[in-house]
Structures are given as structure tokens and as C-alpha cells.
N, C-alpha and C positions, 0 to 999 in steps of 0.2 A: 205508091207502095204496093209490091206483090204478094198476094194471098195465098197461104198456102192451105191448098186443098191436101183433104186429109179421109181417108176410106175411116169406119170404126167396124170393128169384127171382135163380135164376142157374142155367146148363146145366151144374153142375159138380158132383156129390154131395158131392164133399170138401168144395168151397166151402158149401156148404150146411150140410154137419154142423158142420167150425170152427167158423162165424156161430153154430149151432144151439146148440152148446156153450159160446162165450164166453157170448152174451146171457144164459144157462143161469144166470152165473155172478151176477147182479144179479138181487137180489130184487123190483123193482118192474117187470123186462123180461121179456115171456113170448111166444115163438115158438107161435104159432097155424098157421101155414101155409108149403107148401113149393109151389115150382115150379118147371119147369125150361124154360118157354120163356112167350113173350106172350101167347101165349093161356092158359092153364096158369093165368098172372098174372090176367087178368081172371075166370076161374071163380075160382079163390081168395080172392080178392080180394069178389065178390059171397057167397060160401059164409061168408068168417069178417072180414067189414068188421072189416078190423086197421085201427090206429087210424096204423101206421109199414107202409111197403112200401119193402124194401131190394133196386133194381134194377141187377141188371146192363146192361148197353148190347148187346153183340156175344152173340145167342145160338141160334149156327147158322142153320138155317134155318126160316122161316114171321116170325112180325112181332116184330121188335128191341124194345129197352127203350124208346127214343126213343116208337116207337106206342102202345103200348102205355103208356106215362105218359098220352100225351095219350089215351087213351081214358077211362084210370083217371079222368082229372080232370073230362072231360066227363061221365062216371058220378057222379061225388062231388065237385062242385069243389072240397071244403074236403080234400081225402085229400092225405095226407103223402107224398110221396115222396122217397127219398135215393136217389141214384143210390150203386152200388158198385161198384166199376170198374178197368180199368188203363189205362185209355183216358184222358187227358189233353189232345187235340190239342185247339187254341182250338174248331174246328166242333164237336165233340163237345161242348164244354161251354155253347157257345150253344144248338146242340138243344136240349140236356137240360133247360138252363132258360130256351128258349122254348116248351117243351112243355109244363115245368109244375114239374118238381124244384124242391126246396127244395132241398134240401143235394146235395153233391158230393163222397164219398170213393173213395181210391183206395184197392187193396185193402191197401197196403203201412203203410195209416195203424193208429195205434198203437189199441190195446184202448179206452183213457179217451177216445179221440177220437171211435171209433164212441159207446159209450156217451151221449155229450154230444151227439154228432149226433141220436138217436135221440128222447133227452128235451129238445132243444132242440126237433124237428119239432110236438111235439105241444105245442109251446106257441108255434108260428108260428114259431118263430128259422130263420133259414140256417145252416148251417153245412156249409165248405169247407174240404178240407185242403188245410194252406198252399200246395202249390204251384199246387194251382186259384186260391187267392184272388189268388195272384199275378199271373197269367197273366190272369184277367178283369179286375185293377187295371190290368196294362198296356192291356187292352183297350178300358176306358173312357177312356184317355190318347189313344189313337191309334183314333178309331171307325171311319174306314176300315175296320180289319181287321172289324170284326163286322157290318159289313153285306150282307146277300147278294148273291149276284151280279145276281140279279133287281133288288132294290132299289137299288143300285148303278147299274145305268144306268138305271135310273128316278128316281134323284136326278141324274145326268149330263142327265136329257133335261129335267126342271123348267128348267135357263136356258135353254131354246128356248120359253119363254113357251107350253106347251103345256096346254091344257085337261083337264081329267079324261078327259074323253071321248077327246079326241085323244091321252092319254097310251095310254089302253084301246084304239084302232083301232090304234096303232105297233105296242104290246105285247101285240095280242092277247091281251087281258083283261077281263074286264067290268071297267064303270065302279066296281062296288062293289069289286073287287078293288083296282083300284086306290087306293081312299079306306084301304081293308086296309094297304097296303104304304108308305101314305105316314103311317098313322099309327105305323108300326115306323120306318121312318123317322129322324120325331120323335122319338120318343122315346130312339129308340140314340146320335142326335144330341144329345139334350138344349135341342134348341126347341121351339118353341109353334105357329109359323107358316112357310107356304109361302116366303116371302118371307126371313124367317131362314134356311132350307134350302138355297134357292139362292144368300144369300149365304155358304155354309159349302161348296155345292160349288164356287162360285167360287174359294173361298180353297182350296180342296183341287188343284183344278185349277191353277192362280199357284202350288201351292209343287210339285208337280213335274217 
């Protein structure tokens, strides 16, 4: 049977031993590493390449869970991460997994839930406690909310028939940036083409 090592990261020792103890309890999960902020996260992280990284989000001061995911991923793009957390707000859980998380528990989620979250990461599965999955189902319903502010009037300024370039001299961005922003765009929209886009902010615009 393979063990799957697992980093814990969170600024809270309590929170750390609980985790350190439940996982304790399952014979194929083995805590390898502890840390208590982002930085912390990334030596550890290079020191015992766990195969699960269980991150908190808010951890004091110097670089949050959020940064540190996305560093971890550009380090290892296949590296697991589960966010752990009490943090729920819809922006928190787009960071998280536009950063790079796979899964999404909060801290209040039950024992079997972690557990599954953990041996589902390392076989690629998501996994979100229920009221996260909820709140991103509404969010796929209604994409308005998930798209940023940036990107938001950068989809407002597409029906002014504006150029790449011209969208990058408005917004003060380079042109590649721009190609960046409209590919997230796309894709939080669920189209393919420029031309789809602007007709979905039109109809976004017409229904309020």
C-alpha cells in the first residue's frame, strides 16, 4: 500500500497537531511536514515533496496561501493542493482555484471528508465541501459574479469594437496581457470566440 505523504500549513499549532493527529489515524496517510506561514510552505514543501499540501489561506503576515499555491504550482505543476480554511467568500474560492487548488475544505468539514479530499488529490479528483460546491454552482449560474474587476470592463470595453492593442493603450496593459485576460474571459464565460463575448456582454448589459 502507498502512503501518501502530506505538508500541513497553517499559523496555528493547534490547527496543525489536530490535522497531524486525525491523518495519524489512517494507515495509508502520513504527515511528512509542518509550517506555519508561505514561505515556511515552499522550503517544506522542496525539503519533503509531499505528494498532498493542506493550505490555509489568511496566515498573518509575509505571503498568504493564495501565493504561495501559485508558487507551489509553478515549482511542481502536477503538486496537490487542498485549501483548509474558514474562509468561504465566493473571491476566496476563485483565487484559490485560479491559483491552482484542487480541493476546498473548510475547517468545520467532517473527518471522512478530509480523508477523501486527501486520496482523491492524489489521483487528480477535486474535492469541495458542500457549501463551497454550492456557492461555485451558483457561480457558474450567474458568471458576472466570478469575473474580476479588471476583466469586467475589459469585457464592457470588447462592444466598443476595440483592438487588442487599443484595449492595452485604455487599460494600460500590455497587449499580451490583454490576450491573458480575455482568455479567462472565455473561458469563465463558457465561449470560444470574441464575437460570443460581446454578445454575452450585451445581454448582460440589456438585462440590467
Amino acid at each position: 500500500m502507498n502512503t501518501i505523504s502530506v505538508l500541513l500549513v497553517d499559523d496555528h499549532t493547534v490547527v496543525r497537531s489536530g490535522l497531524k493527529a486525525l491523518l495519524g489515524t489512517q494507515g495509508d496517510i502520513a504527515v511528512v511536514g509542518e509550517a506555519a506561514s508561505g514561505e515556511e510552505a515552499l522550503e517544506a514543501a522542496h525539503e519533503h515533496k509531499p505528494a498532498v499540501v493542506l493550505m490555509d489561506l489568511a496566515m498573518g503576515a509575509g505571503m498568504d496561501g493564495i501565493e504561495a499555491i501559485k508558487l507551489l504550482r509553478q515549482w511542481n505543476p502536477k503538486q496537490a493542493v487542498i485549501v483548509f480554511t474558514t474562509y468561504d467568500s465566493d473571491a476566496d474560492i476563485v483565487r484559490a482555484v485560479d491559483a491552482g487548488a484542487m480541493g476546498y475544505l473548510l475547517k468545520d468539514a467532517a473527518p471522512e471528508e478530509i480523508f477523501a479530499a486527501v486520496r482523491g488529490a492524489v489521483q487528480g479528483k477535486s474535492v469541495m465541501s458542500a457549501p463551497v460546491a454550492s456557492r461555485l454552482f451558483q457561480q457558474l449560474r450567474n458568471p458576472d459574479e466570478i469575473l474580476t474587476p479588471r476583466e469586467a470592463e475589459l469585457l464592457s470595453l470588447l462592444t466598443e469594437g476595440l483592438s487588442n492593442r487599443d484595449l492595452g493603450k485604455r487599460l494600460f496593459i500590455s497587449e499580451a496581457t490583454v490576450k491573458t485576460h480575455l482568455a479567462h474571459i472565455y473561458a469563465k464565460l463558457g465561449v470560444e470566440t470574441r464575437a460570443a463575448a460581446i454578445a454575452t456582454a450585451i445581454r448582460r448589459e440589456g438585462m440590467r
